[in-house]
C-alpha positions as CSV (number, residue, x, y, z in Angstrom):
1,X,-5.1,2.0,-5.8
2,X,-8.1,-0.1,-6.1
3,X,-10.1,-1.3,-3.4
4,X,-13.0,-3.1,-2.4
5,X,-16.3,-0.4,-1.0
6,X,-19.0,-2.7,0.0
7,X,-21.0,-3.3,-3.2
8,X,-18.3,-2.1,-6.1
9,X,-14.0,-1.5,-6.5
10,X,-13.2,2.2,-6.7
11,X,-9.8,4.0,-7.2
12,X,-8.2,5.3,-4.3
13,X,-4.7,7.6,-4.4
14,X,-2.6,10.2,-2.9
15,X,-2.3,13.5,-2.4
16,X,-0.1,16.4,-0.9
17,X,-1.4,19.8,0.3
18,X,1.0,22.6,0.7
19,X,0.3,26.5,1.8
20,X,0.9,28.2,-0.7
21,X,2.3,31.7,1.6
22,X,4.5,29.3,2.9
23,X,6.3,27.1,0.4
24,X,6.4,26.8,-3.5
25,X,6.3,23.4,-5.5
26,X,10.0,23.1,-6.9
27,X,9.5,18.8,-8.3
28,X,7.0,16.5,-8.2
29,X,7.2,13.0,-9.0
30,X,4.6,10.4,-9.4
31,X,5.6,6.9,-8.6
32,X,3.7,4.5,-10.2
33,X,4.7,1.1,-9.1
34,X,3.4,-0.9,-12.0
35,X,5.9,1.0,-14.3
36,X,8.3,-0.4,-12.1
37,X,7.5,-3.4,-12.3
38,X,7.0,-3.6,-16.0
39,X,10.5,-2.4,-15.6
40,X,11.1,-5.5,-13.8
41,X,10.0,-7.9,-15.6
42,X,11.3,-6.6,-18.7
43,X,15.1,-7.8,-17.8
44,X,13.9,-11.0,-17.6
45,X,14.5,-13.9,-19.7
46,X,12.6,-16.8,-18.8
47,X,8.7,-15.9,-20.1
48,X,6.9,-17.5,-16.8
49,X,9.1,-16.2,-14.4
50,X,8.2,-12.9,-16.3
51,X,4.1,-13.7,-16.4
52,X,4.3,-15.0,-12.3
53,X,6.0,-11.1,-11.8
54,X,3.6,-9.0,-13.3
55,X,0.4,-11.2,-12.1
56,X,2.1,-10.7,-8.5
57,X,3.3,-6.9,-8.7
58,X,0.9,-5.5,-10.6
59,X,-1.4,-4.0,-8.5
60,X,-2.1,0.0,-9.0
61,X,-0.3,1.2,-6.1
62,X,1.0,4.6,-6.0
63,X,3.1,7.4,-4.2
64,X,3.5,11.1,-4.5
65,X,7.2,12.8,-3.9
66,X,7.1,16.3,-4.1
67,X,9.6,18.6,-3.0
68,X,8.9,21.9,-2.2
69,X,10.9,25.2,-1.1
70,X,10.1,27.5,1.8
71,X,9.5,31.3,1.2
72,X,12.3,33.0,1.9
73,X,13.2,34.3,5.6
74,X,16.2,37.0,6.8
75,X,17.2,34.9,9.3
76,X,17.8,32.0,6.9
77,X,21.1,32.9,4.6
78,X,20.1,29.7,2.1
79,X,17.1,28.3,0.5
80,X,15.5,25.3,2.7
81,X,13.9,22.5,0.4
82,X,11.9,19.6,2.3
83,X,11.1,16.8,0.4
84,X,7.6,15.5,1.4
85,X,6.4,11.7,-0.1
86,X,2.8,10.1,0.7
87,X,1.9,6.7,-0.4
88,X,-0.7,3.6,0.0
89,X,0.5,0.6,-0.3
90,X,-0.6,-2.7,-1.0
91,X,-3.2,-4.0,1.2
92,X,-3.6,-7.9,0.6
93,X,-2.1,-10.0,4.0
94,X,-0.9,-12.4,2.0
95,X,1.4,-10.3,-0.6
96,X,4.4,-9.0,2.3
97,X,6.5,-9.4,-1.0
98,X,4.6,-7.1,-3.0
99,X,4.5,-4.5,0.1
100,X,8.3,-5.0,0.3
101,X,8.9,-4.4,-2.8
102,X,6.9,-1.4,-2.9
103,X,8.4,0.2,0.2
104,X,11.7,-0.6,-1.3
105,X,11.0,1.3,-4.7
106,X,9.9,3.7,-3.1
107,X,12.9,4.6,-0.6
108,X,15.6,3.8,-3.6
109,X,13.6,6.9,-5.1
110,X,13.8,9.0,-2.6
111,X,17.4,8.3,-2.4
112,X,18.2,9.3,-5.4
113,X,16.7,12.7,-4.8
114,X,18.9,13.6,-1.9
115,X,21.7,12.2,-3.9
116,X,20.8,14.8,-6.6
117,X,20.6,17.6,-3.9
118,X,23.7,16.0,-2.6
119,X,25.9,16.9,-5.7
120,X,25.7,20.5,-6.0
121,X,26.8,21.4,-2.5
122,X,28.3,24.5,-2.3
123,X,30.8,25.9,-0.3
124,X,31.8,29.4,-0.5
125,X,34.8,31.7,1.0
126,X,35.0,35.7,0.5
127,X,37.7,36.6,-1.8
128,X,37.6,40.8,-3.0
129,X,34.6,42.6,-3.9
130,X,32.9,39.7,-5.5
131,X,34.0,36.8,-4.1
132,X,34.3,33.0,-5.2
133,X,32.9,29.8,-5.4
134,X,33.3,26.3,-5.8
135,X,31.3,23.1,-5.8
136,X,32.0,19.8,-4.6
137,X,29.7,18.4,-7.3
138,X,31.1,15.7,-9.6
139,X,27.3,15.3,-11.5
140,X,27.9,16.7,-14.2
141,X,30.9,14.8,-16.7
142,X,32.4,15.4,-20.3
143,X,32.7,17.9,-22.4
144,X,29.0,17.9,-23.2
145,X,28.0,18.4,-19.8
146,X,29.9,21.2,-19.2
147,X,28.9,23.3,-22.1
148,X,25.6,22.7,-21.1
149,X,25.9,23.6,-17.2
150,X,28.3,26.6,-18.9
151,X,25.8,28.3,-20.7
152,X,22.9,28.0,-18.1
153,X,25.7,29.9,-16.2
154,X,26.2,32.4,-18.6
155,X,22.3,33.3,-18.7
156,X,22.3,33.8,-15.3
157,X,24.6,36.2,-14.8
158,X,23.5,37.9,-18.2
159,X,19.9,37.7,-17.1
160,X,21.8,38.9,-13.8
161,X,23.6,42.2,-15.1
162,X,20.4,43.2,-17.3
163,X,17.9,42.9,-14.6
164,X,20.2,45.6,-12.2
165,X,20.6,43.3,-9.1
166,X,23.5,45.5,-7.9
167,X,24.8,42.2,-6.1
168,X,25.0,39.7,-9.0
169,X,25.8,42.9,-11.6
170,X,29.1,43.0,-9.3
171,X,29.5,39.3,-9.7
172,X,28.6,39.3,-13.4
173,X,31.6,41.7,-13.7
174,X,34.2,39.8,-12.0
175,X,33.1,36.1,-13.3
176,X,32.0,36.7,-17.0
177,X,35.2,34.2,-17.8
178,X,34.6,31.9,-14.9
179,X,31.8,29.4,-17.4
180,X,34.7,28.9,-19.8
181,X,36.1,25.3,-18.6
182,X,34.9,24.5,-15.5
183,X,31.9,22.9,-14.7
184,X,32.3,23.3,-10.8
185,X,33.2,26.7,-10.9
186,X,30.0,27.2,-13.5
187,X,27.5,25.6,-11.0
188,X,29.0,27.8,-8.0
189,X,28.0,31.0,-9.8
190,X,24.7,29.9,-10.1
191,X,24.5,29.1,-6.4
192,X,25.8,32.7,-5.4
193,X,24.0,34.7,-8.1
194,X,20.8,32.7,-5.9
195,X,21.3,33.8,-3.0
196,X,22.6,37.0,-3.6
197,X,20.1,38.6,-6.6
198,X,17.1,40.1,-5.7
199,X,13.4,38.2,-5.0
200,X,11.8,39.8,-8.5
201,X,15.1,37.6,-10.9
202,X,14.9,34.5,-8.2
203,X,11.8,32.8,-10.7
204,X,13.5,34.1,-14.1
205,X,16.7,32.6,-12.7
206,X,14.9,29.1,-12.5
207,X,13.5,29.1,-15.4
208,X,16.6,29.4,-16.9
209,X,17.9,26.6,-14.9
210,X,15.2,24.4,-15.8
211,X,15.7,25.4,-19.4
212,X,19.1,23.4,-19.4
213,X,17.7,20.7,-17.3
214,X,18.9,18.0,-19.1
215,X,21.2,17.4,-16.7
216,X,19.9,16.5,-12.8
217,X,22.5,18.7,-11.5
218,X,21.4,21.9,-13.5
219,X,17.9,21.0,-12.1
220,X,18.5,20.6,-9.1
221,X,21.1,23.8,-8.9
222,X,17.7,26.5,-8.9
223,X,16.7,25.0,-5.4
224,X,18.8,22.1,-4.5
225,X,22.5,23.9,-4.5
226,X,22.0,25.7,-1.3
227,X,20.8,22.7,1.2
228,X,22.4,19.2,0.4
229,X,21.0,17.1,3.0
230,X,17.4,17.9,2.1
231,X,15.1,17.2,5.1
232,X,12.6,14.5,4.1
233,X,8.7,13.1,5.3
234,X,7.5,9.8,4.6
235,X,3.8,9.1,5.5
236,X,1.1,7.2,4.4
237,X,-0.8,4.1,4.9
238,X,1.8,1.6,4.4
239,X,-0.4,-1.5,4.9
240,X,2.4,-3.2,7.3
241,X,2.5,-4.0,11.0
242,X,5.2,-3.3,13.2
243,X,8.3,-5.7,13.1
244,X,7.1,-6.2,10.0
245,X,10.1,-7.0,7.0
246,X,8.4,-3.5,5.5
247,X,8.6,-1.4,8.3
248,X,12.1,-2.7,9.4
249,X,13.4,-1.5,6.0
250,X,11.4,2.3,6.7
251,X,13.1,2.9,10.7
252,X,16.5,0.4,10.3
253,X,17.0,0.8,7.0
254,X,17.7,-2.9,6.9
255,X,15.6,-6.4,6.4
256,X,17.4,-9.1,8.2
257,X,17.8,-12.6,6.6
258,X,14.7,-14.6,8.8
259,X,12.7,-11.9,7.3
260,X,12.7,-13.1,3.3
261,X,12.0,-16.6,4.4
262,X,9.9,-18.6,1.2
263,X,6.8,-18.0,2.4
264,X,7.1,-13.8,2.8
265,X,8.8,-14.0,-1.0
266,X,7.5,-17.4,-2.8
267,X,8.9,-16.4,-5.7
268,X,12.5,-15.2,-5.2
269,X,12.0,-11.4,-6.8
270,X,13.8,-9.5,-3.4
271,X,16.3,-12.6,-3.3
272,X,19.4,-10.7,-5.0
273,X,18.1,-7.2,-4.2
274,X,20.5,-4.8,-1.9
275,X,17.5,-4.5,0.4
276,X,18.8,-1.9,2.6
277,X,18.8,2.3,2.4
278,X,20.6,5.0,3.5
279,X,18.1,7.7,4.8
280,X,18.3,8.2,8.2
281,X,14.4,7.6,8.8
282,X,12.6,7.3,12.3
283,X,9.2,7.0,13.2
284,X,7.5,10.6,14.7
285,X,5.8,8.8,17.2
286,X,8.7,7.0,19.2
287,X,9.7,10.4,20.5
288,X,6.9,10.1,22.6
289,X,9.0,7.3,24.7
290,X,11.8,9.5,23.9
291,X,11.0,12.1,26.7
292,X,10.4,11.8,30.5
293,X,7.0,11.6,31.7
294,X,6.7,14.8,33.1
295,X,3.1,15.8,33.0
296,X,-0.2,13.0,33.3
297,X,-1.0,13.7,29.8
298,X,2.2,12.6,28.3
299,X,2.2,9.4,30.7
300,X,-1.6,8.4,28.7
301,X,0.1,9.4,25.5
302,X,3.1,7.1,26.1
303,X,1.2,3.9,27.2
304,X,-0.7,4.0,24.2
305,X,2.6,3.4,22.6
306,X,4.5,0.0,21.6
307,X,7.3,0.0,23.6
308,X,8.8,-2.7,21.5
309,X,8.6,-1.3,18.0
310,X,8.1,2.4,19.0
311,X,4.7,2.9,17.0
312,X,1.3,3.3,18.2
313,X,-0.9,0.6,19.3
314,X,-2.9,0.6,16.7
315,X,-4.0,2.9,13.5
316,X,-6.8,0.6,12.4
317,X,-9.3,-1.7,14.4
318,X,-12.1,-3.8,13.2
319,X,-13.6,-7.0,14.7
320,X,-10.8,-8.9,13.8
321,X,-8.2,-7.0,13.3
322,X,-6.0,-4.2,15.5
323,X,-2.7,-2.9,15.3
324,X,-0.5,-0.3,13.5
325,X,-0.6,0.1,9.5
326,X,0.1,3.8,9.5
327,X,3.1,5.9,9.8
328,X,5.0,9.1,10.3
329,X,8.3,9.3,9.1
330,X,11.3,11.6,9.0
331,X,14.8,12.3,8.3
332,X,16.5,12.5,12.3
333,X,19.7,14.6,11.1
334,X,17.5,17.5,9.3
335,X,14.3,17.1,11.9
336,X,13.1,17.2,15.2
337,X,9.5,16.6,16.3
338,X,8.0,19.6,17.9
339,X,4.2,18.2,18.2
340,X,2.0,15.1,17.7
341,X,-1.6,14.8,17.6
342,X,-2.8,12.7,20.3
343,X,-3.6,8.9,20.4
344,X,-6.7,7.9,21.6
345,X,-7.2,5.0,23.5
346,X,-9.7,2.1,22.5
347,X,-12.6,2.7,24.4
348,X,-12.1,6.1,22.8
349,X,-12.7,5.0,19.9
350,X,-15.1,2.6,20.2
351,X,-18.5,2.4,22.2
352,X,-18.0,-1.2,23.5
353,X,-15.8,-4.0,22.7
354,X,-16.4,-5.4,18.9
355,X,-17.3,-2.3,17.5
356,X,-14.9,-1.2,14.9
357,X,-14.0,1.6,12.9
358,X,-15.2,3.7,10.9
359,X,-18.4,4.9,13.6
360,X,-20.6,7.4,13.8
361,X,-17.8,9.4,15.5
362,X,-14.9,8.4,13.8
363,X,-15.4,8.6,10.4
364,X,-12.3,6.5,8.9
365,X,-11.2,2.9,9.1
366,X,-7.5,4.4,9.9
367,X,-6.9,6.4,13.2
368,X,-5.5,10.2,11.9
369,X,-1.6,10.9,12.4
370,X,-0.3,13.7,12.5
371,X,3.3,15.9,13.6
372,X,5.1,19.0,13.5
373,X,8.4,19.5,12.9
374,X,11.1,21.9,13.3
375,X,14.3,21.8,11.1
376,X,17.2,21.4,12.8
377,X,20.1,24.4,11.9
378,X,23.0,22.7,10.7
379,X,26.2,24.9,12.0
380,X,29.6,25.5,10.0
C-alpha cells in the first residue's frame, strides 16, 4: 500500500506473527488486489470501460491469509487449523467502490478456503482391529483425480509401514487394497494414518501430501481433513466507518440495495456482483454489549462502545476526523472471545480538545485492537 508521509509516498503492507511453540505455518496466501483487478478488466470487451477499471482499482492494496496448525495436545483427538487474514485497505473517502470491492475479494477468498477444508471431512466408525473410513468429500472428480489422490494414499501408508508406527503399520495391513478405485475411501486413509501415526512421520506424511498437491483436496487432506469448519480471524485497518456498505458486507454478510447507489459505485463494477458471503463473521468488540454490566470497569468499557453498529467509538482521531476504521473479526460458530484490550476514552488519548493522534504518548494515527479467543469444542 502506498501512502502519503509528510514530505514523500512510502510502501506500507501487512504482516502476521505466529509463535512458533505454538502453531506451525500449513498455507499462506498473498492477495494482491491489483491481480484481481487486472483479472477484472481482462473479461471485458469495451476498451474504456476496461481503462476507467484499472485507473479506479488499481491501487497497491494488499492482504495476508495464512493458515496455520496448532501443536498438537492429548486432550485434542484432531488437528485444529485457524485461518488468520490481515489486510489494509484502500484509504481515499471518495473510492467506497474500490474499498467494497476489496473487502469483497477478499471475503470470496477466504471462502474458498473453508470450502477447501470443507471437502475432506472425515467421518470415521470402528470396524476390527483397524477400522474404516470414509469421506464426505466430492473434490476430487474423474479418473485422473483419483489416481492422483490414490497414489498419495499409497505413500502414506508405505511411508507408514516402513517408518514402524505400530498404529498405521496395522492400518497399512488391512487397507493396502483400499486406494484401488475409490477416491473417498483413498482420502480417509490419509486422514486416519494422521491422527493415528506417530509425531516423528506427521512432517514426512505432508510432504508427501503436498507432493500430489495438484489437487486442493490432496492439499488440504495433511491439515485440513481433520477440522472442516476451520475457525477464521479477519483484522486489519479496513479504511471504512461503521454502517458503512464495507463493513455491512464483513458482520451481515450482506450490502443492501440503498447502499450501491451511483454515487458509492459511479461506474457500475459491483452492479451484477453476488455481493453477499457466507462466513459467519462478527465483530470482537460487540461482545462487550453482549454481557451484563457487572463490575465499574466493564460499564467504562461498554460506553465507549456504539451501541448502534457494535464497534468502538472511534480507532482513529485527528482534527477533523473521528470514528472507527479498524476491526476485529471472527468466525461466531468456531470462536468465542475470552479477552479484549481496553478502549480508552478521548481525553485519554488526547491532552485537550483538537489534538489528534499520533502524540507524544500514543505513537499511531490508529488506536491498537486487540482479543483473545478460545475455540469453541464442537461435540458429536
Amino acid at each position: 500500500t502506498e501512502i502519503f508521509t509528510g514530505s514523500q509516498y512510502t510502501i506500507d503492507g501487512c504482516a502476521t506473527f505466529f509463535r512458533c511453540e505454538r502453531f506451525h505455518l500449513v498455507k499462506k496466501y498473498e492477495v494482491e488486489f491489483n491481480k484481481a483487478a487486472i483479472s477484472l478488466a481482462d473479461q471485458m470487451t469495451n476498451p474504456h470501460q476496461k481503462k476507467a477499471t484499472m485507473n479506479r482499482l488499481l491501487k497497491d492494496n494488499v492482504a495476508l491469509i495464512a493458515v496455520l496448525e496448532m501443536a498438537p495436545d492429548p486432550q485434542r483427538s484432531s488437528k485444529q487449523l485457524i485461518c488468520v487474514a490481515n489486510t489494509h485497505i484502500h484509504a481515499n473517502p471518495e473510492l467506497n467502490d474500490v474499498k467494497l470491492w476489496q473487502v469483497h475479494t477478499l471475503l470470496k477468498g477466504l471462502e474458498k478456503i473453508a470450502n477447501r477444508c470443507a471437502q475432506v471431512q472425515p467421518s470415521s466408525s470402528s470396524s476390527g482391529s483397524g477400522g474404516s473410513t470414509s469421506s464426505t468429500s466430492s473434490g476430487a472428480n474423474g479418473k485422473q483425480g483419483g489416481w492422483r489422490v490414490s497414489r498419495c494414499c499409497r505413500s502414506l501408508l508405505n511411508l507408514a509401514a516402513a517408518g514402524g508406527c505400530a498404529a498405521a503399520t496395522q492400518l497399512h495391513r488391512s487397507s493396502t487394497r483400499c486406494c484401488s478405485n475409490s477416491v473417498q475411501r483413498s482420502l480417509g486413509t490419509c486422514c486416519v494414518l494422521l491422527r493415528a501415526c506417530c509425531a516423528r512421520l506427521k512432517l514426512a506424511f505432508r510432504k508427501v501430501l503436498l507432493r500430489c498437491g495438484s489437487l486442493c483436496c490432496c492439499c488440504c487432506a495433511a491439515s485440513c481433513c481433520c477440522s472442516a469448519d476451520i475457525p477464521m480471524l479477519v483484522a486489519g485497518d479496513f479504511n471504512s466507518v461503521p454502517g458503512s456498505a464495507a463493513h455491512s458486507l464483513l458482520v451481515k454478510g450482506r450490502v443492501e440495495p440503498q447502499q450501491l447507489e451511483s454515487s458509492v459505485a459511479p461506474l457500475g463494477l459491483l452492479r451484477d456482483t453476488k455481493l453477499q458471503h457466507s462466513l459467519p463473521l462478527a465483530s470482537a468488540y460487540a461482545a462487550l454489549l453482549d454481557h451484563p454490566p457487572t463490575t465499574e470497569q466493564l460499564k467504562k468499557q461498554r460506553a465507549r462502545v456504539d451501541p448502534t453498529h457494535r464497534e468502538p467509538l472511534f480507532t482513529n482521531l485527528n482534527r477533523d476526523f473521528k470514528a472507527t476504521l479498524d476491526y476485529v473479526l471472527y468466525t461466531r460458530d468456531s470462536l468465542a472471545p475470552a479477552g479484549l484490550l481496553e478502549l480508552p476514552a478521548e481525553a485519554e488519548v488526547v491532552a485537550k480538545p483538537g489534538d489528534s493522534l499520533p502524540n507524544a504518548n500514543w505513537s499511531s494515527d490508529h488506536l491498537c485492537l486487540m482479543a483473545e479467543f478460545q475455540i469453541l469444542q464442537h461435540k458429536g
